[in-house]
N, C-alpha and C positions, 0 to 999 in steps of 0.2 A: 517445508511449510506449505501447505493448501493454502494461499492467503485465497484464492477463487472461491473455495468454498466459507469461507471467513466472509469473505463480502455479501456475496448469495443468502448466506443465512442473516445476515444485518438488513441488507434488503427486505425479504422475505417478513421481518421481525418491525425493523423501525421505516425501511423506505429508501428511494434512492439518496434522497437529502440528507436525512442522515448517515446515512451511509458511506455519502463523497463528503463529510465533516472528519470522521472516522479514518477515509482515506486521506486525507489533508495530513488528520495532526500524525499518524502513522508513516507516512511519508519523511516528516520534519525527524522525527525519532530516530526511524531506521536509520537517515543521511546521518545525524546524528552521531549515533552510535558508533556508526563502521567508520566515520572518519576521527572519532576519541581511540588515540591508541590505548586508553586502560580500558576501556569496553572490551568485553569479550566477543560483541560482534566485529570485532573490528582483526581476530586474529583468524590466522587461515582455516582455522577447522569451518566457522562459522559466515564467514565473509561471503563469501558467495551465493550463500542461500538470503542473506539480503538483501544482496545488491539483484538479486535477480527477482526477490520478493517485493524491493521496492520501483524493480523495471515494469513487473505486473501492475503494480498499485500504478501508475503513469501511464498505463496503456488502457487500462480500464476508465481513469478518470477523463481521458483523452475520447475515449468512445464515447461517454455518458455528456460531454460540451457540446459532438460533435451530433449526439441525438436529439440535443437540445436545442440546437440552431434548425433542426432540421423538421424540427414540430411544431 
Protein backbone atom coordinates (compact mmCIF):
# COMPACT_ATOMS: atom_id res chain seq x y z
CA UNK A 1 0.00 0.00 0.00
CA UNK A 2 1.30 3.68 -0.99
CA UNK A 3 -0.84 5.16 1.79
CA UNK A 4 2.02 8.56 1.03
CA UNK A 5 0.79 8.72 -2.12
CA UNK A 6 -2.96 8.45 -0.75
CA UNK A 7 -2.41 11.24 1.48
CA UNK A 8 -0.45 13.68 -1.14
CA UNK A 9 -3.18 13.32 -3.53
CA UNK A 10 -5.96 14.24 -0.68
CA UNK A 11 -3.84 17.11 0.13
CA UNK A 12 -3.24 18.04 -3.28
CA UNK A 13 -7.25 17.55 -3.87
CA UNK A 14 -9.17 18.69 -0.47
CA UNK A 15 -6.16 20.10 1.84
CA UNK A 16 -4.18 19.31 4.79
CA UNK A 17 -7.40 19.37 7.09
CA UNK A 18 -8.93 17.28 5.35
CA UNK A 19 -6.65 15.19 4.88
CA UNK A 20 -5.47 14.71 8.71
CA UNK A 21 -9.65 13.94 9.15
CA UNK A 22 -9.04 11.16 6.70
CA UNK A 23 -5.82 10.15 8.47
CA UNK A 24 -7.69 10.21 11.86
CA UNK A 25 -10.63 7.97 10.97
CA UNK A 26 -8.15 5.50 8.80
CA UNK A 27 -5.99 5.17 11.64
CA UNK A 28 -9.17 4.01 13.99
CA UNK A 29 -10.10 1.42 11.04
CA UNK A 30 -6.81 -0.04 10.29
CA UNK A 31 -6.02 -0.48 14.57
CA UNK A 32 -9.45 -1.80 14.08
CA UNK A 33 -9.21 -4.24 11.83
CA UNK A 34 -5.68 -5.92 12.54
CA UNK A 35 -6.75 -6.28 16.04
CA UNK A 36 -10.56 -8.25 14.95
CA UNK A 37 -9.39 -11.62 14.52
CA UNK A 38 -12.29 -12.25 11.65
CA UNK A 39 -10.63 -9.28 9.62
CA UNK A 40 -8.73 -10.36 7.16
CA UNK A 41 -6.36 -7.68 8.02
CA UNK A 42 -5.71 -9.09 11.00
CA UNK A 43 -4.12 -12.56 9.35
CA UNK A 44 -0.40 -12.87 8.50
CA UNK A 45 -0.53 -12.37 4.72
CA UNK A 46 -1.98 -8.95 5.31
CA UNK A 47 -1.00 -7.68 8.85
CA UNK A 48 1.96 -6.11 8.28
CA UNK A 49 1.22 -3.93 5.54
CA UNK A 50 -1.13 -2.22 8.12
CA UNK A 51 0.57 -2.13 10.89
CA UNK A 52 3.21 -0.54 8.91
CA UNK A 53 0.47 1.50 6.89
CA UNK A 54 -0.89 2.66 10.03
CA UNK A 55 2.97 3.48 11.64
CA UNK A 56 3.05 5.91 8.39
CA UNK A 57 -0.40 7.44 8.97
CA UNK A 58 1.25 8.35 12.82
CA UNK A 59 4.33 9.77 11.46
CA UNK A 60 2.78 11.80 9.00
CA UNK A 61 0.10 13.18 11.39
CA UNK A 62 2.98 13.70 14.02
CA UNK A 63 4.87 15.98 11.21
CA UNK A 64 1.83 17.90 10.25
CA UNK A 65 1.13 18.94 14.69
CA UNK A 66 4.63 19.50 14.69
CA UNK A 67 4.41 22.10 11.60
CA UNK A 68 1.70 23.50 13.11
CA UNK A 69 3.25 24.54 16.39
CA UNK A 70 5.96 25.74 14.42
CA UNK A 71 3.86 28.37 12.25
Amino acid sequence: MDEAARIAFLVDRDGSAAAAKWVKRTLRIYRTSVLNHAHFASSREYRRGYIEAYLGFKCWLARQEQASRTT
